[in-house]
C-alpha positions in Angstrom: 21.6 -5.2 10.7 21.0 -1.5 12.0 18.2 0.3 9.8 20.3 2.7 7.6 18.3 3.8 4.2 20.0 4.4 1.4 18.4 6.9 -1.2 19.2 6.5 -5.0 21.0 10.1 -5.0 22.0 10.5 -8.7 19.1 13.0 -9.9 15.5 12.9 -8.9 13.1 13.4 -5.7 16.2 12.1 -3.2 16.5 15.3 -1.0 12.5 15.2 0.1 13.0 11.0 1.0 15.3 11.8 3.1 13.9 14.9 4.8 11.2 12.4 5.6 14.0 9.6 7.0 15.0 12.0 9.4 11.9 13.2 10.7 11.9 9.5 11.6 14.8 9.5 12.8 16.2 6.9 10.6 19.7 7.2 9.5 19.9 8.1 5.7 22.7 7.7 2.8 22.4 8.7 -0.2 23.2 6.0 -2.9 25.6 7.0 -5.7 27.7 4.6 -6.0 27.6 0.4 -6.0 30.1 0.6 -2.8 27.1 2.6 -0.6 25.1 -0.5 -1.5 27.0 -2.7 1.1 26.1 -0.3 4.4 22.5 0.1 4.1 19.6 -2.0 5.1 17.2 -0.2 2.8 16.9 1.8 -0.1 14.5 4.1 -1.4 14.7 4.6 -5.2 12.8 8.2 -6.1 11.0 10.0 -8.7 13.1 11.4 -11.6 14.4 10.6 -14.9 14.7 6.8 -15.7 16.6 7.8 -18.6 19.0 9.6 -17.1 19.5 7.1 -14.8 19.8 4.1 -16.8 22.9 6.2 -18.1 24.9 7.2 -15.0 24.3 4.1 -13.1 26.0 1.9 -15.7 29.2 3.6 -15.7 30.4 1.6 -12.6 28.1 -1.5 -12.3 25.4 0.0 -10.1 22.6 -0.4 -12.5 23.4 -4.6 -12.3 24.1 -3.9 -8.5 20.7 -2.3 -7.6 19.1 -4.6 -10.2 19.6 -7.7 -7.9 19.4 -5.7 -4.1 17.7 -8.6 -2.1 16.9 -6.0 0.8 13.8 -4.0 1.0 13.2 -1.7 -1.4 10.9 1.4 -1.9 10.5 2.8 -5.1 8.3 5.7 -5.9 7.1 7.3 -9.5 10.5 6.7 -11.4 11.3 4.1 -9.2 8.4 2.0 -9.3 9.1 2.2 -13.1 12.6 0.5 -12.7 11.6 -1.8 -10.6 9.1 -3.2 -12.9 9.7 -6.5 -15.4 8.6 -4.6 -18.4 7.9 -1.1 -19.2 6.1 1.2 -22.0 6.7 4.1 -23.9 9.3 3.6 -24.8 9.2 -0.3 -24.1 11.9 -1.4 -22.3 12.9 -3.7 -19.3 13.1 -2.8 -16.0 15.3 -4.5 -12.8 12.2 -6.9 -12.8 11.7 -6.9 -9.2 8.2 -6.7 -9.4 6.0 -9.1 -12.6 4.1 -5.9 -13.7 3.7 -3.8 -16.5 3.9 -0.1 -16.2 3.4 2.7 -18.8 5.3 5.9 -18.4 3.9 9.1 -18.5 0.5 7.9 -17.9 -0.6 10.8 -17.1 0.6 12.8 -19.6 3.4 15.9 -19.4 4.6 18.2 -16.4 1.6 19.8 -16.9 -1.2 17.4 -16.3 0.7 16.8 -12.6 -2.0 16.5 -9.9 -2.6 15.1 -6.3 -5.3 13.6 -5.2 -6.8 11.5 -2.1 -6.7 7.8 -2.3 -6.9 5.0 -0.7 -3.9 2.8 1.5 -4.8 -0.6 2.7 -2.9 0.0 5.7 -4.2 3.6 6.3 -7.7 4.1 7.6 -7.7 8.1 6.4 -7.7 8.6 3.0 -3.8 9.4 1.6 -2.8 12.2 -0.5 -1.3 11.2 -3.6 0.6 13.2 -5.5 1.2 12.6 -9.5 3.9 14.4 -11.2 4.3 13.0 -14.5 3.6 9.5 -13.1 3.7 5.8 -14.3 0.3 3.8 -14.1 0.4 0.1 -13.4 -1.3 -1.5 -16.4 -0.6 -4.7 -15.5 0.2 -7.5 -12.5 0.6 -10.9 -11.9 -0.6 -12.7 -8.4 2.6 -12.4 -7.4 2.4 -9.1 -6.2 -0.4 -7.3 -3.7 -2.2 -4.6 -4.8 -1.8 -1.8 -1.3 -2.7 1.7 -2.7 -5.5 3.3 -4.9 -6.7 6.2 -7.0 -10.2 5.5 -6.7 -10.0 1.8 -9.1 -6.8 2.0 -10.2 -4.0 0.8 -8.7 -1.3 3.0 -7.5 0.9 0.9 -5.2 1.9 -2.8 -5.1 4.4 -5.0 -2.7 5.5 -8.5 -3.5 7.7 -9.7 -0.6 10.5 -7.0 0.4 9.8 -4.8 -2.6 7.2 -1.8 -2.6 6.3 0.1 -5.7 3.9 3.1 -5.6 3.1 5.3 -8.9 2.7 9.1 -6.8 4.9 10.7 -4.5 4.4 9.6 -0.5 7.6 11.7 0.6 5.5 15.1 -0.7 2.5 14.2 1.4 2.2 15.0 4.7 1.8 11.8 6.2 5.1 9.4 6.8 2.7 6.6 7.3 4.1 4.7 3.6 7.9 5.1 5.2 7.3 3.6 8.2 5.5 0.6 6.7 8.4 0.3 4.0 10.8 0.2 7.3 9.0 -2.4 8.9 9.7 -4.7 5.8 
């Protein structure tokens, strides 16, 4: 299959994703429906508001449809929350792609956003993270690899074909996480 992404477009961080798929030069759809699920080899599933998200994508089956996506998947800040087996505050359940535990809002509000350099396993220079009102993995299983760091916390996991980072990759300067994610 031909590497097109798909980006979860309902609300969120989609437009910067995908100014970063085609500075690749990767093709790039955006996601809004469960029909764009069946032309893409990837899909990227951005920061926003899992709330609002849980809501929309319900309407027309997506939310079971991108629950159960057996291709690689990316999901940053919101995403990472979604793709989690159980999350906190308020406690819920997420697609349970990933056996971790996340918190949201870790961080605290809009206000206490931040970036910072960490660490990538994969990446010899250290990686700017950014933090906008970001989840913090609390817990995971030996199922799934820690890859990413804010000094020792973990900020990034993978477990097979899925990749879940807490911060923002697609607002650093480096395209370094995307093209890893593509290679999956």
């Amino acid at each position: 299959m031909k590497k097109v992404v798909g980006v979860l477009a309902i609300q969120g961080d989609y437009q910067a994703h995908a100014a970063v798929l085609e500075k690749l030069k990767i093709e790039c759809r955006e996601v809004r429906n469960s029909n764009d699920l069946n032309i893409i080899s990837h899909l990227i599933v951005p920061g926003g508001e899992t709330t609002t998200i849980r809501q929309v994508t319900q309407h027309d089956g997506l939310w079971e449809k991108l629950s159960t996506f057996p291709r690689p998947v990316m999901g940053t800040c919101m995403g990472c929350i979604l793709m989690a087996d159980i999350v906190q505050d308020p406690d819920s359940r997420g697609w349970g792609m990933l056996d971790i535990t996340i918190r949201r809002n870790a961080y605290g509000r809009q206000i206490n956003s931040f970036t910072s350099d960490g660490k990538v396993e994969f990446i010899d220079e250290p990686f700017n993270m950014v933090f906008i009102r970001a989840p913090r993995i609390i817990r995971y299983t030996n199922s799934v690899k820690p890859i990413a760091w804010l000094d020792d916390e973990v900020t990034g996991v993978i477990a097979g074909n899925k990749m879940a980072l807490t911060f923002h990759p697609e607002l650093s300067r480096s395209t370094k996480l995307h093209e890893y994610f593509l290679e999956l």
